[in-house]
C-alpha positions as a Markdown table, in Angstrom:
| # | Residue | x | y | z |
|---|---|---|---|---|
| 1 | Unk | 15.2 | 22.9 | 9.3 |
| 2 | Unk | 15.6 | 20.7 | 12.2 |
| 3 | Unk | 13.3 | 18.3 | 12.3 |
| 4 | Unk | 11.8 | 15.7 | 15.0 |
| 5 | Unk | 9.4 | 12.6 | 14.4 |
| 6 | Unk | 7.3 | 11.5 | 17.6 |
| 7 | Unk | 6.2 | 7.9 | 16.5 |
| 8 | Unk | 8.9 | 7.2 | 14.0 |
| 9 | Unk | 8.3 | 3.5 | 14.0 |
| 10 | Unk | 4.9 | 3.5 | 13.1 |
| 11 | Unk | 3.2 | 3.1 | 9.3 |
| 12 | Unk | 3.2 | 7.2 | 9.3 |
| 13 | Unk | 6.3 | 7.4 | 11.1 |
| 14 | Unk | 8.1 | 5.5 | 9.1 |
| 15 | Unk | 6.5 | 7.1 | 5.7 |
| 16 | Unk | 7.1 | 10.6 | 7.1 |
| 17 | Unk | 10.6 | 9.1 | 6.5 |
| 18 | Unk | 10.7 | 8.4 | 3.0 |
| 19 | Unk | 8.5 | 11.4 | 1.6 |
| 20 | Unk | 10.5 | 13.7 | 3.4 |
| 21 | Unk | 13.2 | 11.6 | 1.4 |
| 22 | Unk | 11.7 | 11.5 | -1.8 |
| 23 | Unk | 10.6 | 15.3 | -1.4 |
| 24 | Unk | 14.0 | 16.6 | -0.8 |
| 25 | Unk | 12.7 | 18.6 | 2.2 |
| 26 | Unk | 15.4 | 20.7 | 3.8 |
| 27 | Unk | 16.9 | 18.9 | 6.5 |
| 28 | Unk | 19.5 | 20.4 | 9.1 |
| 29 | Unk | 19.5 | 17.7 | 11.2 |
| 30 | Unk | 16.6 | 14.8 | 12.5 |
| 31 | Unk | 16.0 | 13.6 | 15.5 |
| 32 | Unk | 13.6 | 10.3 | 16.0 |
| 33 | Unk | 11.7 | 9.8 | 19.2 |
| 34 | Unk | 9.2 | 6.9 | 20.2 |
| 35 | Unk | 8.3 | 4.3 | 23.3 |
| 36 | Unk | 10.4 | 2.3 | 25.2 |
| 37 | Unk | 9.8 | -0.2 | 23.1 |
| 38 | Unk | 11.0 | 1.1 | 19.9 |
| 39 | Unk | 13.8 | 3.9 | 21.1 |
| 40 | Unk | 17.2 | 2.2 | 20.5 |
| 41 | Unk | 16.2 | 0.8 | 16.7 |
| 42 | Unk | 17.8 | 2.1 | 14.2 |
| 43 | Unk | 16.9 | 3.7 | 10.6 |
| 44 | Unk | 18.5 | 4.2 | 7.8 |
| 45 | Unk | 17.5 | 8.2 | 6.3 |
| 46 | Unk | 19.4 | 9.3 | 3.3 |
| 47 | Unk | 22.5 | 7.4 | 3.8 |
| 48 | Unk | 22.7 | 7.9 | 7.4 |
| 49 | Unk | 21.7 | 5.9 | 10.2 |
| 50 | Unk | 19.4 | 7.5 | 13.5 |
| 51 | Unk | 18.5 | 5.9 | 16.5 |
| 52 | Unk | 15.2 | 6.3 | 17.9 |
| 53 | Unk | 15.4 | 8.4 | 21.1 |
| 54 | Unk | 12.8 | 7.6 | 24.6 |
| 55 | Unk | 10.3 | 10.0 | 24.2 |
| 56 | Unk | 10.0 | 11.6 | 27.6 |
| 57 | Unk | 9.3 | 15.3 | 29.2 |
| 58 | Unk | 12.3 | 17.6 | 29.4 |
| 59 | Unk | 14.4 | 19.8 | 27.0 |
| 60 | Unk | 14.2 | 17.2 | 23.9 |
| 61 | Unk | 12.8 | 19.5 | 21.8 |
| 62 | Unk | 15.0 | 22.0 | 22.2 |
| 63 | Unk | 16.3 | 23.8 | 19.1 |
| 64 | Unk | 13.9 | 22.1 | 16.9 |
| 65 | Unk | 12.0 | 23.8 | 14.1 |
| 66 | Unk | 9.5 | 21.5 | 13.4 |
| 67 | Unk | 7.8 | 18.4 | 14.8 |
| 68 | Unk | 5.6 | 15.9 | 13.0 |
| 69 | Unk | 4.1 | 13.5 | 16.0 |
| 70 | Unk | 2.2 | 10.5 | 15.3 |
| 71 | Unk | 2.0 | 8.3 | 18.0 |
| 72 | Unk | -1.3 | 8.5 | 19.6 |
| 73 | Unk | -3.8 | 11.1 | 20.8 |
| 74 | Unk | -3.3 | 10.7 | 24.6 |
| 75 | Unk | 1.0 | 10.9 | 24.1 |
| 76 | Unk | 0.3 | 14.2 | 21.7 |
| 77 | Unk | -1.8 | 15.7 | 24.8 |
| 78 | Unk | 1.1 | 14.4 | 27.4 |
| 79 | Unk | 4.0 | 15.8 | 25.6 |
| 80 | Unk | 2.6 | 19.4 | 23.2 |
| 81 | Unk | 3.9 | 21.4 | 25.9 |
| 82 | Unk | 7.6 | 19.7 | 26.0 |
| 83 | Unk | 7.4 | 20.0 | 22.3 |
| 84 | Unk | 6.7 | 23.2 | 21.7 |
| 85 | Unk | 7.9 | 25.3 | 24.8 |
| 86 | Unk | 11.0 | 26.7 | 23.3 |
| 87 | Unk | 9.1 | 27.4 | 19.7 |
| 88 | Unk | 8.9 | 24.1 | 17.6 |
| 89 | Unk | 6.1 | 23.9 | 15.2 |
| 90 | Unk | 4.4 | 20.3 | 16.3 |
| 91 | Unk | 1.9 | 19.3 | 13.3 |
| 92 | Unk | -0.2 | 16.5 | 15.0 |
| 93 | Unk | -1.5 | 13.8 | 13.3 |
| 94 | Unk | -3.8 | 12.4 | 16.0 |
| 95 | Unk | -7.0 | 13.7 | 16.8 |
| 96 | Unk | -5.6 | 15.7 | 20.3 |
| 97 | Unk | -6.2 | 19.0 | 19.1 |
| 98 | Unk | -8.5 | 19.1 | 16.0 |
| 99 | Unk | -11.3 | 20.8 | 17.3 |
| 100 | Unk | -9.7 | 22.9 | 19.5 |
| 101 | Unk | -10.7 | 26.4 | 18.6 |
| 102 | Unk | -7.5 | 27.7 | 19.1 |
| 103 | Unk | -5.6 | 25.0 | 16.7 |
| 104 | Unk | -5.6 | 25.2 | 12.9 |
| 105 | Unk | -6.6 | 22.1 | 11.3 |
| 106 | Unk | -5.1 | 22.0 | 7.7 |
| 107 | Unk | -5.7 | 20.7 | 4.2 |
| 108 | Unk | -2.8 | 22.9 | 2.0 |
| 109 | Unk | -5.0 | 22.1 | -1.0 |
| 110 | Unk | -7.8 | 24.1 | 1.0 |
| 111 | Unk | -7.3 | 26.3 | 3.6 |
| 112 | Unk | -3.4 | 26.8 | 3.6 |
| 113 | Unk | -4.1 | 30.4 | 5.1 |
| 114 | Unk | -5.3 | 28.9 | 8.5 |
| 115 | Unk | -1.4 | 28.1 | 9.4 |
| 116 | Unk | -1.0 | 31.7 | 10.0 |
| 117 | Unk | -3.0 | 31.2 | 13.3 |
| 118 | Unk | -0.5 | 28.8 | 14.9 |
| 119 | Unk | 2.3 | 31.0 | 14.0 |
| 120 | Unk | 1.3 | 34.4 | 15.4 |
| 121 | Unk | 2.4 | 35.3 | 18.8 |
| 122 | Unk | 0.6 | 33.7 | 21.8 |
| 123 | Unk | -0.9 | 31.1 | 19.5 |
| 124 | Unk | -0.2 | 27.7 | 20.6 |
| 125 | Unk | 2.5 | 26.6 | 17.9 |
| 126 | Unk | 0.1 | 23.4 | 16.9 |
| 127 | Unk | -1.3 | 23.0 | 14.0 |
| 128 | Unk | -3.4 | 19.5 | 13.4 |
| 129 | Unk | -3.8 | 16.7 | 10.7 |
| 130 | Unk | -7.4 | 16.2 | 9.8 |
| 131 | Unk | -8.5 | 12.7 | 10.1 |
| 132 | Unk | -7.6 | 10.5 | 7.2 |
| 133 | Unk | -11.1 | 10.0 | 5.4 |
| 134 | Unk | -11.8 | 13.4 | 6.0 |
| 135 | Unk | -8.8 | 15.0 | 3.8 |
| 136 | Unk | -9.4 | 12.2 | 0.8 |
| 137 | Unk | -12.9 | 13.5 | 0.6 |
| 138 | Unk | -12.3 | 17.6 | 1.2 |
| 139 | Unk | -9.6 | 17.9 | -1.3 |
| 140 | Unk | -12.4 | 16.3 | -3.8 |
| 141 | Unk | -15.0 | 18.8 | -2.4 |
| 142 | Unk | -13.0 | 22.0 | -2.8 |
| 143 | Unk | -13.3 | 21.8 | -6.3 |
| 144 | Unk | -16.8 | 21.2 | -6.1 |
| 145 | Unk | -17.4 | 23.8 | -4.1 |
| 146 | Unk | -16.0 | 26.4 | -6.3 |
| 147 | Unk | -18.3 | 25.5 | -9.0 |
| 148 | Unk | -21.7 | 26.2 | -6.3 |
| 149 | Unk | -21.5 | 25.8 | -2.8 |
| 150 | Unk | -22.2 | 21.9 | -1.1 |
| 151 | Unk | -25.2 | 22.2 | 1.3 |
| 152 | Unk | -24.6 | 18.2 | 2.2 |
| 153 | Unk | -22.8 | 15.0 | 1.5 |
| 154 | Unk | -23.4 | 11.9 | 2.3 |
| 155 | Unk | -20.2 | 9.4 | 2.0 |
| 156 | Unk | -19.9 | 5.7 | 2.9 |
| 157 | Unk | -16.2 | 5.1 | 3.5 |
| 158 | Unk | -14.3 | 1.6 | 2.7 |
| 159 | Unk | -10.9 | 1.9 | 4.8 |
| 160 | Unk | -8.5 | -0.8 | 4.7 |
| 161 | Unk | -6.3 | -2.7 | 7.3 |
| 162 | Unk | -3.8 | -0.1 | 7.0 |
| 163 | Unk | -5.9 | 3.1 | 8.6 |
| 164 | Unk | -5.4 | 0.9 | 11.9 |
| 165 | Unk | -1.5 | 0.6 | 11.6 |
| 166 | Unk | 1.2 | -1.7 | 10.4 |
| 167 | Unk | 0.4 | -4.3 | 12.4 |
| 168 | Unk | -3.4 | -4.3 | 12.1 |
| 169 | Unk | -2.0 | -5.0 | 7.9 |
| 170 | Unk | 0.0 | -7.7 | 9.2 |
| 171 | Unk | -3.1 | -8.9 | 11.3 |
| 172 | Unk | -4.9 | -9.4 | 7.7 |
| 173 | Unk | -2.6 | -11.3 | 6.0 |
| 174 | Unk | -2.2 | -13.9 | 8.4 |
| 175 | Unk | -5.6 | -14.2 | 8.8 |
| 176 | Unk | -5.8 | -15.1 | 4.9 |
| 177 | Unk | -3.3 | -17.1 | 5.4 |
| 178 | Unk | -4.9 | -19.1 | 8.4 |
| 179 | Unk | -8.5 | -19.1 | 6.3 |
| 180 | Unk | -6.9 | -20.4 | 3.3 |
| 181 | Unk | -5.3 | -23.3 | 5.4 |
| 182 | Unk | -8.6 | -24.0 | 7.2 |
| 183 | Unk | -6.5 | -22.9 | 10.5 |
| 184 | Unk | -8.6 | -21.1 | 13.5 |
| 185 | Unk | -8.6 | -17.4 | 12.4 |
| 186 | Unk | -7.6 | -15.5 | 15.2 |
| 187 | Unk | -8.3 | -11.6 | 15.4 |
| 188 | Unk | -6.7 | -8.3 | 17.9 |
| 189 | Unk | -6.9 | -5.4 | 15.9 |
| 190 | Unk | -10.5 | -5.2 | 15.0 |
| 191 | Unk | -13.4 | -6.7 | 17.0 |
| 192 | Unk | -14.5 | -9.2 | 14.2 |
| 193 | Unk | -12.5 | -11.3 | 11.9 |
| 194 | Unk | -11.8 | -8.7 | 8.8 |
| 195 | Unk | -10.1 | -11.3 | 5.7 |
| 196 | Unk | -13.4 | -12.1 | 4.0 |
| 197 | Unk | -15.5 | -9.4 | 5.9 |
| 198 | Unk | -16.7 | -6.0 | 6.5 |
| 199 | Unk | -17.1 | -4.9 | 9.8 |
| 200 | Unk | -19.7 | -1.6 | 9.6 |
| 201 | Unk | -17.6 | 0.2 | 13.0 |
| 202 | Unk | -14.7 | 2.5 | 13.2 |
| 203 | Unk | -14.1 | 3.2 | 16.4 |
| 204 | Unk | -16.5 | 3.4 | 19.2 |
| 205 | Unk | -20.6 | 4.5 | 19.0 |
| 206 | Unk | -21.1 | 8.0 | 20.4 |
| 207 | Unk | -24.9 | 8.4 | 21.7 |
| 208 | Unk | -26.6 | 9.0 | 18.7 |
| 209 | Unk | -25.1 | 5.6 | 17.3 |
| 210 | Unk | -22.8 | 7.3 | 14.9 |
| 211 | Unk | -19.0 | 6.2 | 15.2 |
| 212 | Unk | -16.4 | 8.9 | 16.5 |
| 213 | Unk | -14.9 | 8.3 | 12.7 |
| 214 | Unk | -18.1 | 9.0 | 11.1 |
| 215 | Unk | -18.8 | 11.9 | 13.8 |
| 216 | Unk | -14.7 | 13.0 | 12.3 |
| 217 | Unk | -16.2 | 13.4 | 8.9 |
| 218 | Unk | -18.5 | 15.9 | 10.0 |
| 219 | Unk | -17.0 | 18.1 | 12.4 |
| 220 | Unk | -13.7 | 18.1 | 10.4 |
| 221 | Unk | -15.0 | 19.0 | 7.3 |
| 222 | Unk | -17.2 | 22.1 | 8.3 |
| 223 | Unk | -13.5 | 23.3 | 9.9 |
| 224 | Unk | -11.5 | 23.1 | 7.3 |
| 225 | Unk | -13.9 | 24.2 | 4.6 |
| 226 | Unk | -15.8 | 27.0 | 6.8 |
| 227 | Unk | -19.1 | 25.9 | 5.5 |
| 228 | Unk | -22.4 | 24.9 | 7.2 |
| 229 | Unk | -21.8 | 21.9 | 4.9 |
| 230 | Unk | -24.0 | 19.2 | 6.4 |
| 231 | Unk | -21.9 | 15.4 | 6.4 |
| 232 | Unk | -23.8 | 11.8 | 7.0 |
| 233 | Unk | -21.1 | 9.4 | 7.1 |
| 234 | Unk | -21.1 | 5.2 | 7.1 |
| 235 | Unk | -17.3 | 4.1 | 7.6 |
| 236 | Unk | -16.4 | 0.4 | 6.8 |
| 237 | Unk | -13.5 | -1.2 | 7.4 |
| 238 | Unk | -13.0 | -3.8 | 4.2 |
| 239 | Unk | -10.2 | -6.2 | 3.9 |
| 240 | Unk | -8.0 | -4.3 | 1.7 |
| 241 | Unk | -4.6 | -3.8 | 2.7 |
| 242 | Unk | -3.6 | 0.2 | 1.9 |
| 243 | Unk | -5.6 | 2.5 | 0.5 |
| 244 | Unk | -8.8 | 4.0 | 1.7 |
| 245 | Unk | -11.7 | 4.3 | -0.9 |
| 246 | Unk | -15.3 | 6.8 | -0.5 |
| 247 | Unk | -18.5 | 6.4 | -2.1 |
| 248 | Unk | -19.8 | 10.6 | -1.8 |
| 249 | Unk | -22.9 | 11.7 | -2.6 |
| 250 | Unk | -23.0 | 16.1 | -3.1 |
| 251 | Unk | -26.1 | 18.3 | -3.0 |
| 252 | Unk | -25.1 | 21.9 | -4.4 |
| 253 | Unk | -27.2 | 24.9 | -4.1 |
| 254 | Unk | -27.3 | 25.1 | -8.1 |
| 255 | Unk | -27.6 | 22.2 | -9.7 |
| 256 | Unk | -24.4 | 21.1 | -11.8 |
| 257 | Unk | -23.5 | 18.4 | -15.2 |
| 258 | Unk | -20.8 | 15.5 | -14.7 |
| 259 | Unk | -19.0 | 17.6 | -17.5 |
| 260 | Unk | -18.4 | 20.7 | -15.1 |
| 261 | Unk | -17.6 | 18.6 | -12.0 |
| 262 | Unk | -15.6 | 16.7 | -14.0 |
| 263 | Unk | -14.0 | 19.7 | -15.3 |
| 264 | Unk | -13.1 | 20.9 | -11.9 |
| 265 | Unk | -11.6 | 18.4 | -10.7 |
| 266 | Unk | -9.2 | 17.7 | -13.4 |
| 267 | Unk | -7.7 | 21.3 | -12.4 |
| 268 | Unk | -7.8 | 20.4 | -8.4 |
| 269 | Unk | -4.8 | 20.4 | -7.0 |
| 270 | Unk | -4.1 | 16.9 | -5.4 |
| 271 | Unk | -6.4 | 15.2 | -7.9 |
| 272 | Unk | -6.0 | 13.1 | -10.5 |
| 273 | Unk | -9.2 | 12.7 | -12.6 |
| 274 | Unk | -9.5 | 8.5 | -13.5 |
| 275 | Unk | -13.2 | 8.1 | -14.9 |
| 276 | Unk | -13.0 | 5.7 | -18.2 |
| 277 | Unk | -16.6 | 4.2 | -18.0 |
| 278 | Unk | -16.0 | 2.9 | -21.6 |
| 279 | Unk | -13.3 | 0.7 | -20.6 |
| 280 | Unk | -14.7 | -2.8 | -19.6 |
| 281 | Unk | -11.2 | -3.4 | -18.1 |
| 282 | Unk | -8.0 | -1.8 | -17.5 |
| 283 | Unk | -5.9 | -1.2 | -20.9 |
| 284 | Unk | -2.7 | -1.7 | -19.9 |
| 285 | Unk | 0.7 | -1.4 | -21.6 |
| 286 | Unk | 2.3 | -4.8 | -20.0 |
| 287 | Unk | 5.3 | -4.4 | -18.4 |
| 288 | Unk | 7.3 | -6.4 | -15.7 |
| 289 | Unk | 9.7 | -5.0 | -12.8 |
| 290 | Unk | 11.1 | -7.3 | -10.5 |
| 291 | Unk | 9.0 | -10.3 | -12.0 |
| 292 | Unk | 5.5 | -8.5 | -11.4 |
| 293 | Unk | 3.2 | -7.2 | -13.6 |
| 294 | Unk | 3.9 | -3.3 | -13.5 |
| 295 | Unk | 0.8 | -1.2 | -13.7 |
| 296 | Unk | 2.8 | 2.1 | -14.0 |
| 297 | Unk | 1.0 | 2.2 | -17.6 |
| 298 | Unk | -2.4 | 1.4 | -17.2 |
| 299 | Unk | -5.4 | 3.1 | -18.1 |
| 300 | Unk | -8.2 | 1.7 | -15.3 |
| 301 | Unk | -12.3 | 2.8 | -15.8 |
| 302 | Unk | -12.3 | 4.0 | -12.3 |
| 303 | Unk | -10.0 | 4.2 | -9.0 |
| 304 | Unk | -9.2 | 0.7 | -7.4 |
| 305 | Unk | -7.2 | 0.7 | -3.6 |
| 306 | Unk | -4.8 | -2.1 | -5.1 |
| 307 | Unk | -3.3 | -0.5 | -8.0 |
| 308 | Unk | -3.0 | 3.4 | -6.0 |
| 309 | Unk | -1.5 | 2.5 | -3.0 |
| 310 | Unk | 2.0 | 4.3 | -2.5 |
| 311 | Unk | 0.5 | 7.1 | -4.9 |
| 312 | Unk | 0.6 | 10.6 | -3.4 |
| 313 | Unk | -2.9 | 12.1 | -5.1 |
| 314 | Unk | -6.3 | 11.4 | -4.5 |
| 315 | Unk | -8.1 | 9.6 | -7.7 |
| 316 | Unk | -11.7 | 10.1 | -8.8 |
| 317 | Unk | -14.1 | 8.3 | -10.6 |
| 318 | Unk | -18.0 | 7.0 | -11.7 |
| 319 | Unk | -18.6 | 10.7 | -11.5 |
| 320 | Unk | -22.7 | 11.0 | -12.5 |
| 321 | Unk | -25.7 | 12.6 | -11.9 |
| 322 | Unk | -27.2 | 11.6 | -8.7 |
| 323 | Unk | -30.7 | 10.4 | -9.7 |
| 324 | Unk | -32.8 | 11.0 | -6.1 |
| 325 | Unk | -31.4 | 14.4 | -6.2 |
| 326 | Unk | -31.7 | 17.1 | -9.1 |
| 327 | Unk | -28.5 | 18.8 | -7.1 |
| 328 | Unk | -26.7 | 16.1 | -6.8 |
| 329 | Unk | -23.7 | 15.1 | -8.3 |
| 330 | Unk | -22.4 | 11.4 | -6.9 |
| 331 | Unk | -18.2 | 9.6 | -7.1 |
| 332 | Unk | -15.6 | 7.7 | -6.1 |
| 333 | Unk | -12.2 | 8.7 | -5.1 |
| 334 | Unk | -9.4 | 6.4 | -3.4 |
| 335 | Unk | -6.6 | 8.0 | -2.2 |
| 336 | Unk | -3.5 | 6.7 | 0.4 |
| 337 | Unk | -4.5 | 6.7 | 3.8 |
| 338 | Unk | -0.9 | 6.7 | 4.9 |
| 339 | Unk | 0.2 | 9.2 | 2.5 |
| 340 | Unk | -2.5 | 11.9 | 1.5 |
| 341 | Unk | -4.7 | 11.2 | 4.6 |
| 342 | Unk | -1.5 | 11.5 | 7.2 |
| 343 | Unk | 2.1 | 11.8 | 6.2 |
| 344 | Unk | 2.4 | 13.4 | 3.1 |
| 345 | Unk | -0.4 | 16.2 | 4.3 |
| 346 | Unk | 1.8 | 16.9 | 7.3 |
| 347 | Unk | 4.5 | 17.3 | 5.1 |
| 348 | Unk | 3.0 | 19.7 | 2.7 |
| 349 | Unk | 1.6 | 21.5 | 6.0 |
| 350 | Unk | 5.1 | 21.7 | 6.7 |
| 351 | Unk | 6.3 | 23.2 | 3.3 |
| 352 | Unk | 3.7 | 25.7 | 3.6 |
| 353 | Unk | 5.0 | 27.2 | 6.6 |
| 354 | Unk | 8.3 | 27.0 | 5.3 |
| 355 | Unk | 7.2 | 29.1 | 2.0 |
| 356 | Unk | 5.9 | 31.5 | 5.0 |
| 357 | Unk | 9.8 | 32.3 | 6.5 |
């Protein structure tokens, strides 16, 4: 395949680059595009070294197969038709397109089938990357939903630096840094200071004073899930680096045991099951790489953002009866906002339609 990466020096650009590494993906040839900023830097992809192109409008994409673009919603509106005039598959991972009637918006785990729709003739050759929180929670739910169908959730998200780029991560370590040294704690990327925060607002309020993330959670999920599933969201940002991290709360029709759900989702594609309420802390089998503690062999009671960053499945845990409802079940899952919730999803995406030639 010949592939393209709109963004490439982002935090998902630039992880595009090594899953699509570590997944061996078939590669004919790559081409990297991005701003005038960042087109002339170089990267290093499987031995060889690419040079980020200037994204601009023209014949660019001509002769590629797909494109993964992840450089902003307003640059996925201005360029789509460059991108895909002479047949490139461009798998979006801003919010350009999700709702658009005539664009799939994809989980694999869930709704693989929808691709079809961007592929048939006369359809637009988009296909889009749900938002972040909304794909760590819906690859959670499908299993759930399987067992009787989710009439609501209610979720309270906890999303690290990291869901608002590379250098909003950067933003939060130096702010640590400048606490710590009783320095004047200065602040870009979010409204508030975040190091030793929480600031209850992901992007802006809409009129009915939900944010357009928690607003994401709901419209995305009854898309990819065709459900009348009802979603009441509360999105945080917390001062974790990597790693996003969902408190959910699921009302079924028929009412269902922590044993079943449980069940389920040890089978769920894309889930790892990590639910060891026993433990009163992690039981760990100590090992060292490069002078740090490894926890490559730890057993933890329940999924923790610090120890699952980098990881490409979505963990779950404190799975329990939800005592104000006798259909509800309630967890917690942390999965790689980066990864599952961008990169790694647009890869899979991309698999899937490979599997289709």
């Amino acid at each position: 395949m010949n592939i393209a990466i709109v963004g490439a020096s982002g935090a998902v650009g630039q992880e595009f680059l090594s899953i699509l590494a570590q997944r061996q993906f078939p590669i004919t040839s790559l081409r990297l595009f991005g701003s005038a900023r960042s087109a002339g830097t170089t990267y290093t992809f499987c031995g060889k070294e690419y040079t980020v192109e200037l994204l601009q409008h023209g014949d660019l994409f001509r002769g590629i197969d797909i494109a993964f673009v992840s450089a902003g919603g307003s640059v996925s509106k201005e360029y789509a038709e460059d991108i895909t005039r002479y047949g490139a598959i461009m798998i979006d991972n801003s919010s350009a397109f999700r709702m658009d009637d005539e664009v799939p918006l994809v989980v694999p785990e869930l709704n693989a089938d929808d691709i079809a729709q961007a592929l048939q003739e006369g359809g637009k050759r988009i296909i889009a990357n749900p938002n972040c929180t909304t794909i760590i929670m819906a690859v959670c739910l499908r299993a759930i939903e399987e067992l009787s169908h989710i009439k609501r959730v209610h979720v309270a998200s906890y999303q690290s630096a990291s869901g608002a780029g590379a250098s909003a991560m950067a933003e939060l370590e130096e702010q640590y840094r400048q606490a710590v040294n009783g320095e004047e704690v200065k602040y870009q990327k979010f409204a508030y200071q975040l190091a030793y925060n929480l600031i209850p607002q992901i992007d802006v309020f809409a009129d009915d004073d939900y944010t357009k993330e928690e607003l994401k959670m709901y419209n995305e999920t009854r898309k990819i899930m065709h459900s009348d599933i009802a979603v009441s969201a509360t999105c945080v940002r917390v001062p974790s680096l990597r790693a996003h991290s969902e408190a959910i709360w699921v009302e079924t029709a028929e009412p269902l045991t922590p044993e079943q759900v449980r069940e389920a989702l040890a089978h769920a594609e894309g889930v790892q099951v990590m639910d060891n309420p026993q433990l009163s802390t992690a039981n760990c089998q100590r090992s060292t790489v490069n002078g740090q503690l490894s926890t490559a062999n730890c057993t933890f009671p329940y999924p923790m953002p610090l120890y699952l960053s980098g990881k490409d499945d979505v963990y779950v845990g404190r799975i329990r009866r939800d005592l104000a409802n006798e259909n509800g079940i309630t967890f917690w899952c942390v999965g790689d906002q980066i990864r599952k919730g961008a990169a790694l999803n647009a890869v899979q995406i991309a698999e899937k339609i490979i599997a289709k030639k």
